[in-house]
C-alpha positions in Angstrom: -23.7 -15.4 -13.3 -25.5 -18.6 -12.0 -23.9 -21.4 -11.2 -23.2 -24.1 -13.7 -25.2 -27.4 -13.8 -23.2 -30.3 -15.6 -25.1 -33.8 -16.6 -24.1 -36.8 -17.8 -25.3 -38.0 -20.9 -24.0 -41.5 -20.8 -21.7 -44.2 -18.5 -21.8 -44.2 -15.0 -18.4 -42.2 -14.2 -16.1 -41.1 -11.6 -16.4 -37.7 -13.4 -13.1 -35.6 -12.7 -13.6 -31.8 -13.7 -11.4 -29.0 -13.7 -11.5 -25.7 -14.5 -10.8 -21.8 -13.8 -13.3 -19.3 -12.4 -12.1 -16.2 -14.2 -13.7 -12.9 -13.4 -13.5 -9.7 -16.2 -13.6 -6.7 -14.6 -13.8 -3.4 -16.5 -11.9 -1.1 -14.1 -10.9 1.1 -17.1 -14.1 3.0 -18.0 -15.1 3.4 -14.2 -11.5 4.4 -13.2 -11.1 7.0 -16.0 -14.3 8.7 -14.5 -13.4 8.7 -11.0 -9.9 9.9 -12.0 -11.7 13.1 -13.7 -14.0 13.4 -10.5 -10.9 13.5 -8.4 -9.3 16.1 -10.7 -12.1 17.9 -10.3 -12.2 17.5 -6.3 -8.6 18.6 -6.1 -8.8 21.6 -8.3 -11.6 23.0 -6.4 -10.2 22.2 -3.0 -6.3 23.5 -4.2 -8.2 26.9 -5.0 -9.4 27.3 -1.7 -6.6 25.9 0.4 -3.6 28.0 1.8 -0.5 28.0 -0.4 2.0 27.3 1.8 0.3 25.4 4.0 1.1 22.0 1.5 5.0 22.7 2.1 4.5 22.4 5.8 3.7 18.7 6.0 6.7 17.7 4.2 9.2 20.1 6.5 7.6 18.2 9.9 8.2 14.3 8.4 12.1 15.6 7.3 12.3 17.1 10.9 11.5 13.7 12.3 13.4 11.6 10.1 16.3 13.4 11.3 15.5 13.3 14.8 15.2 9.3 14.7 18.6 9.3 13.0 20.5 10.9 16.1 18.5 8.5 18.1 19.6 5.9 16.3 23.7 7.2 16.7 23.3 7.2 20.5 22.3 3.6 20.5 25.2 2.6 18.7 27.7 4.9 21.2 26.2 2.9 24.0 27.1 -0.8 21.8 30.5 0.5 21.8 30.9 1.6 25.4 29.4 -2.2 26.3 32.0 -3.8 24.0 35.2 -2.3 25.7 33.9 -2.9 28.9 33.2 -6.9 28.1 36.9 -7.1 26.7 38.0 -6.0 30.1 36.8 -8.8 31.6 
């Protein structure tokens, strides 16, 4: 939309305005349609794709999540091996 053009009809002012620029936007209609395209997309591509090869993905993340956990045990061994030793002292 173009900007807005206020006038003054009468008196010489200060003129204070306020006001909220608010924007309507009509995600609804255009989201339903790219929801049915992706649909679409995923039914297409799910018929061609391997089907185990989905279950695969998931496996590898677990794997490393529980690899950064024993990492994470080691560090704290080595805090407790650094406390006794500054209570020696």
């Amino acid at each position: 939309s173009p900007p807005v053009v206020l006038r003054l009809k009468c008196g010489s002012g200060p003129v204070h305005i306020s006001g909220q620029h608010l924007v309507a936007v009509e995600e609804d209609a255009e989201s339903e349609e790219e929801e049915e395209e992706e649909e679409k997309l995923l039914s297409i591509s799910g018929k061609r794709s391997a089907p185990g090869s989905g279950s695969k993905v998931p496996q590898k993340k677990v794997k490393l999540a529980a690899d950064e956990d024993d990492d994470d045990d080691d560090d704290d061994e080595d805090d407790d091996a650094d406390d006794d030793f500054d209570e020696e002292e």
